[in-house]
C-alpha positions as CSV (number, residue, x, y, z in Angstrom):
1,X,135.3,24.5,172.6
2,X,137.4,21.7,171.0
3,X,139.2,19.4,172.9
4,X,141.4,16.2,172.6
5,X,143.4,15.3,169.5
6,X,141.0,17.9,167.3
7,X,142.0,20.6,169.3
8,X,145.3,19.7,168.5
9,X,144.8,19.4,164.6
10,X,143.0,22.8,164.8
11,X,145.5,24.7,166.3
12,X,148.2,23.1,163.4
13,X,146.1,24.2,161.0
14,X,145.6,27.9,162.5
15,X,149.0,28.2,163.2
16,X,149.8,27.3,159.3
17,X,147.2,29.3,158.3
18,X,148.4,32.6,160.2
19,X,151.9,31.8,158.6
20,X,150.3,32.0,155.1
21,X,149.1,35.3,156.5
22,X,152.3,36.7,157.5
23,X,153.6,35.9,154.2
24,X,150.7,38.0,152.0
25,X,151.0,41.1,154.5
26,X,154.8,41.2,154.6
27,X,156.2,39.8,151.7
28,X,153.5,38.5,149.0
29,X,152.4,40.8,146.1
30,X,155.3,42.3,145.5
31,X,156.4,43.7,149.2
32,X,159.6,43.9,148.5
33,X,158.9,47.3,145.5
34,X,157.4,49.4,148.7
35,X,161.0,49.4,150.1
36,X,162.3,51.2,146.9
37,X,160.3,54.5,148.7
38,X,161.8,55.2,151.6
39,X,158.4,57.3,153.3
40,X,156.6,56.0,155.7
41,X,152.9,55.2,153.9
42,X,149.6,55.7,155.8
43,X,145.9,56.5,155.9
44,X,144.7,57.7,159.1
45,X,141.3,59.1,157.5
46,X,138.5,56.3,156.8
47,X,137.0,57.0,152.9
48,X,134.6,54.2,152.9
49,X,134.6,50.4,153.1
50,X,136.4,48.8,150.0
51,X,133.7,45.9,149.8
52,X,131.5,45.6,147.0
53,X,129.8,43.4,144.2
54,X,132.4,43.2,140.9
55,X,129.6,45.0,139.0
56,X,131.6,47.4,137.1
57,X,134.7,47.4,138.7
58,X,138.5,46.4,138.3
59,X,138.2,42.4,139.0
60,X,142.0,42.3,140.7
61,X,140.9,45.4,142.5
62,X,137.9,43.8,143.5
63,X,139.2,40.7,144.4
64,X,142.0,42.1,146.4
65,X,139.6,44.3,148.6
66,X,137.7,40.8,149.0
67,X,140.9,38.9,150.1
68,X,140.9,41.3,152.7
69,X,137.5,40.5,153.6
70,X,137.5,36.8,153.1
71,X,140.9,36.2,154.3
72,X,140.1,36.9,158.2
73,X,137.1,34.9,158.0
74,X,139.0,32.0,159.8
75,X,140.0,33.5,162.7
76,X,136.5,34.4,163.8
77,X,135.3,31.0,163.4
78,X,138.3,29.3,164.8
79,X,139.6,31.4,167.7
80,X,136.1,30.9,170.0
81,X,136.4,27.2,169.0
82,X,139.6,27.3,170.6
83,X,139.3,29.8,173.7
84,X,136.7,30.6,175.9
85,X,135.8,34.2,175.2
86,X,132.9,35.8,174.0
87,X,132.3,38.8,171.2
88,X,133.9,41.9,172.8
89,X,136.7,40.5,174.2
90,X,137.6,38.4,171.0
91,X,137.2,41.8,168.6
92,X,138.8,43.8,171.4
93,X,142.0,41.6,170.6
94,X,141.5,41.2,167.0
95,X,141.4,44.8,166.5
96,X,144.8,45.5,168.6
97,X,146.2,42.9,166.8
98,X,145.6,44.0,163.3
99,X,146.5,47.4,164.2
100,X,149.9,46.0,165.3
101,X,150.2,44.4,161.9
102,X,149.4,47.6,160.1
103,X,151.8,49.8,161.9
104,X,154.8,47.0,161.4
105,X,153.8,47.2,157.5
106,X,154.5,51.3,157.6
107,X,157.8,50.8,159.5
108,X,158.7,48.2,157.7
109,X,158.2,49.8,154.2
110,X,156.3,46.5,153.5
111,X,153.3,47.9,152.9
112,X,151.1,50.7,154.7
113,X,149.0,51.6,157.6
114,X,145.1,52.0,156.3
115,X,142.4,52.7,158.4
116,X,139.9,51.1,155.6
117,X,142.0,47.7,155.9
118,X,141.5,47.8,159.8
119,X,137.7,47.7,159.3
120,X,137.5,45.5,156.6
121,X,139.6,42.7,158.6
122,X,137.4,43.6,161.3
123,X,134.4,42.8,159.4
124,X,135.6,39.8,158.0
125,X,136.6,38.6,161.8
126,X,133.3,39.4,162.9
127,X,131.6,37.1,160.7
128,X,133.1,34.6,160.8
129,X,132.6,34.8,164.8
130,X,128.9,35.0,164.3
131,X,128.8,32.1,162.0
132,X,130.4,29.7,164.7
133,X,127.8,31.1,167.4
134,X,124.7,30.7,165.2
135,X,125.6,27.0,165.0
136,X,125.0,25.2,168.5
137,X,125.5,21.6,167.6
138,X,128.1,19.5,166.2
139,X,130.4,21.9,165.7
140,X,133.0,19.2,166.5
141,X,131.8,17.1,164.1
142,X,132.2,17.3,159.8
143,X,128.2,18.1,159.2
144,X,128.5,21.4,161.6
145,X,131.6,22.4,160.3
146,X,130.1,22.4,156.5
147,X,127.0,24.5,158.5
148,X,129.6,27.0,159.9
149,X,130.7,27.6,156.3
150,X,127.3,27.8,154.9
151,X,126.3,30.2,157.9
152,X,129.5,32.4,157.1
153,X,128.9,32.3,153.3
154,X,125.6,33.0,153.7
155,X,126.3,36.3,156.4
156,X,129.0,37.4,154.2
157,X,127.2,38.0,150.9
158,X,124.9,39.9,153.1
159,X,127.6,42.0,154.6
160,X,129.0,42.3,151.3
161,X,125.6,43.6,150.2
162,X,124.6,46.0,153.1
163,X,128.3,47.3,152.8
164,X,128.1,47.9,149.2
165,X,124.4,50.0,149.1
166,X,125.9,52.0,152.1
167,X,129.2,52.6,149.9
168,X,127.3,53.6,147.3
169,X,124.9,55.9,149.2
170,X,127.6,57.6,150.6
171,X,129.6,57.9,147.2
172,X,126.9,58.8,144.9
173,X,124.0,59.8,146.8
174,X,122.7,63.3,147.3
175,X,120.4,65.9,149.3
176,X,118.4,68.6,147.7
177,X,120.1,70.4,144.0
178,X,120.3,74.4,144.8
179,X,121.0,76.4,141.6
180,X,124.1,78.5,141.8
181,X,122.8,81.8,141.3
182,X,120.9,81.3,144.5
183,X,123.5,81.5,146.2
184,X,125.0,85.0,147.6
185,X,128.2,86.1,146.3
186,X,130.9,87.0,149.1
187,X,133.4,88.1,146.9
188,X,133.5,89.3,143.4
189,X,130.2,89.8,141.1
190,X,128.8,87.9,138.5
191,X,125.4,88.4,136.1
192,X,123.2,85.6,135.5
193,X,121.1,86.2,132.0
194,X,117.5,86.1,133.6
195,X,116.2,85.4,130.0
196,X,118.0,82.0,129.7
197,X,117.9,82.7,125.6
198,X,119.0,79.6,123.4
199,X,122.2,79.6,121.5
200,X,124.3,77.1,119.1
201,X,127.3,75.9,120.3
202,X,129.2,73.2,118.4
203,X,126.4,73.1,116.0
204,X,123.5,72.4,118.7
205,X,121.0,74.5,119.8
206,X,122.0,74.9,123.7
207,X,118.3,76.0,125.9
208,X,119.8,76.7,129.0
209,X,116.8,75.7,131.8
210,X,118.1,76.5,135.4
211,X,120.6,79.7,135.3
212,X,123.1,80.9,132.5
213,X,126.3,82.9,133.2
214,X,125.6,86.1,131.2
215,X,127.9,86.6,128.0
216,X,128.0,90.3,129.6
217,X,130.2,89.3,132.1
218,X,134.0,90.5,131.7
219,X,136.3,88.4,130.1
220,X,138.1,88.0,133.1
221,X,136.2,87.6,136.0
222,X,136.5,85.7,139.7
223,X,134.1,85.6,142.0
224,X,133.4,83.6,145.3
225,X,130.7,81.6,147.5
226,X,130.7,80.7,150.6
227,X,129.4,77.1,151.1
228,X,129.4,76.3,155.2
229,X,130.5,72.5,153.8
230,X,126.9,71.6,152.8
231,X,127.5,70.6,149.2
232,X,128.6,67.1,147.8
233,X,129.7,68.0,144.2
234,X,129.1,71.2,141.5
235,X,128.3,70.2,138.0
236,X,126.5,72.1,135.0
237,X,127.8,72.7,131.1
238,X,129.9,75.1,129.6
239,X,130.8,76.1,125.7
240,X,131.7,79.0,123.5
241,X,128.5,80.1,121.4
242,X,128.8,79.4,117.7
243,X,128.6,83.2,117.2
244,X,131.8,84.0,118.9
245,X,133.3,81.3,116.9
246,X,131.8,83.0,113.5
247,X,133.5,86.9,114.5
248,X,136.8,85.1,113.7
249,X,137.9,85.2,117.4
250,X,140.5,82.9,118.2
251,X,140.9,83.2,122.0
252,X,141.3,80.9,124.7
253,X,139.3,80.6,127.6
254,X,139.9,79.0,130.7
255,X,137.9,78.0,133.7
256,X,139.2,77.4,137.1
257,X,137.3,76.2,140.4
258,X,138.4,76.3,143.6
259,X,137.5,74.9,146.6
260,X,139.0,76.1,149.8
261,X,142.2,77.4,147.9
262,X,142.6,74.8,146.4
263,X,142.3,74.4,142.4
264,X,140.2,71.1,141.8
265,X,139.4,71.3,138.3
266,X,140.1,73.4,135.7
267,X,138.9,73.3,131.8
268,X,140.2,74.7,128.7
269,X,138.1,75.8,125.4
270,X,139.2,78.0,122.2
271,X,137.6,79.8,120.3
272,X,139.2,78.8,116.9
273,X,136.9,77.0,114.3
274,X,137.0,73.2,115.2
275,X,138.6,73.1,118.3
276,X,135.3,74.0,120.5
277,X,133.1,71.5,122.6
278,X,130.3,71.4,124.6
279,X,131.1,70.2,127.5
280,X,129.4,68.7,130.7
281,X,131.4,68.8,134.4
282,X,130.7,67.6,137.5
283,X,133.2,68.2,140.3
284,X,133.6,67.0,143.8
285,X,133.8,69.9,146.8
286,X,132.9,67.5,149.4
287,X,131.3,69.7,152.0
288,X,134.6,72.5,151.2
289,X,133.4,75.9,152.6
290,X,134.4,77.9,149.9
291,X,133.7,77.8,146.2
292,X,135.5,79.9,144.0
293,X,135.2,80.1,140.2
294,X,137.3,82.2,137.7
295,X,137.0,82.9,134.1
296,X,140.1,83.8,132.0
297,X,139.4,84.9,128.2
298,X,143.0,86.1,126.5
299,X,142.1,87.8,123.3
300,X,140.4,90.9,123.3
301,X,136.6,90.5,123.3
302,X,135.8,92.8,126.5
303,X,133.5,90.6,127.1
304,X,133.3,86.2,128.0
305,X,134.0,83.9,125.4
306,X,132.8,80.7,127.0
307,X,129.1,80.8,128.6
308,X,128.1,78.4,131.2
309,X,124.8,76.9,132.2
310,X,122.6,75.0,134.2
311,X,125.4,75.5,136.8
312,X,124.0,73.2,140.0
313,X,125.3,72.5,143.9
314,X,124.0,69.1,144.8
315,X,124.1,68.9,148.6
316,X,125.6,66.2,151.3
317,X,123.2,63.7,152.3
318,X,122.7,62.5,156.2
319,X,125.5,59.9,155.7
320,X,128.0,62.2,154.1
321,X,127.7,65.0,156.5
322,X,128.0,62.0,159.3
323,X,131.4,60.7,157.7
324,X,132.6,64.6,157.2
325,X,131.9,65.5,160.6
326,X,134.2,62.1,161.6
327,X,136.5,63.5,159.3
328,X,136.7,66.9,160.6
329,X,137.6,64.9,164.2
330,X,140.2,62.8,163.3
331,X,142.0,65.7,161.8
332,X,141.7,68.1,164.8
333,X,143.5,65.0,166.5
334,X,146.2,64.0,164.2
């Protein structure tokens, strides 16, 4: 622990520093516009550590989420210079602490309570905890506090990496692809064309090489699956055939899916000449239970305008049915 006059100097320096604090979380960036909305703002349910690389992404988003990080660095290091504790008293405190912060931003209106920012503070507190215990000697003098830093810089671009491959397996990774028309329908009827024959759509011969919603199908037409919350996302292709196009029918067709009652994408296509496209989906349904898809076809072709294809359910990997299952938890409690 420090002692003596840099003891002293230290605790100036934290004290400033947690001013500086203060002023980001309650009136920096623009506080002051969150009081215009009068709602109480928070996020109870975690959706993944905002820490990543800035490969690809929004650099004042990314350097935001990185302040966050970054920015509670300091009190890991400094705190256990200061007072005697060790690692799960220190981040027992910090994390009550930061909480308290959060929930003063909500009632404030200064701001909001996030779950996400809890851990990410968190993080940044551990580290820079560890960095001040992997250092043994000198840590009173200049050359171990430059090895403090180099130890924290060094553990945070680690963190930063092992946060970001488990951000991205839990965003874009997958289980096994099932083809839709494996699936048994629970409510409504739909034929799949067994023959998966080509067509030209927009021009371009389409060969349809997994499953193919039969152009016999009515032109209005609903059916439902039921998923038991095992799939990550449904994606596949859909278009009006050329031919349609060429019997001068100018109808609209409309595709809606539904997960759980809830609409979550829908897609518009017409039949006039020009106005088609061949187009390519994929849509979130993030372990929903129940898919439903309806087709809507206004003019009056008995049959389906728009034909869709290679229609796939990707399913949730280990991670993903792991932070649904937390999910699921927190909102049986709150």
């Amino acid at each position: 622990m420090y002692r003596g006059k840099l003891r002293k100097i230290t605790i100036i320096l934290l004290a400033l520093y947690t001013v500086l604090t203060f002023y980001f979380l309650y009136i920096g960036f623009n506080r002051g516009a969150f009081l215009q909305d009068s709602s109480m703002r928070y996020s109870l349910m975690p959706e993944g550590i905002p820490l990543h690389f800035p490969m690809g992404r929004d650099f004042r988003i990314w350097f935001f989420e990185l302040g966050n990080f970054v920015a509670f660095i300091p009190f890991g290091i400094v705190f256990p210079l200061l007072f005697r504790c060790n690692f799960i008293r220190f981040i027992t405190l910090f994390i009550l602490s930061i909480t308290i912060l959060e929930i003063l931003q909500m009632l404030t209106r200064l701001g909001s309570f996030d779950i996400d920012d809890i851990i990410i503070n968190t993080l940044g507190a551990t580290v820079g905890f560890w960095a001040q215990r992997f250092v043994n000697r000198d840590r009173d003098k200049f050359k171990g506090i430059c090895r403090i830093i180099l130890t924290a810089s060094v553990l945070s671009i680690g963190v930063i990496a092992l946060v970001g491959g488990i951000n991205n397996y839990l965003e874009k990774g997958g289980g096994e692809v099932v083809a839709l028309n494996e699936l048994t329908i629970t409510e409504g009827s739909a034929l799949w064309d067994a023959t998966l024959l080509s067509f030209t759509a927009v021009q371009e011969k389409v060969e349809p090489q997994i499953n193919m919603y039969s152009r016999k199908n009515t032109r209005t037409n609903e059916f439902t699956y039921h998923l038991n919350g095992k799939y990550k996302k449904v994606a596949g292709y859909v278009a009006i055939p050329d031919d349609v196009i060429n019997t001068a029918s100018n109808g609209k067709s409309d595709i809606l899916f539904i997960a759980d009652g809830t609409e979550i994408y829908s897609l518009g296509l017409s039949a006039k000449s020009g106005e088609n496209q061949l187009t390519s989906f994929q849509v979130p349904i993030n372990g929903a239970n129940e898919l439903t898809i309806k087709l809507m076809n206004d003019d009056s072709n008995p049959t389906t305008n728009a034909v869709m294809w290679d229609i796939t359910l990707t399913e949730l990997n280990t991670g993903q049915k792991i932070m649904n299952s937390i999910k699921k938890g927190l909102r049986s409690l709150f």
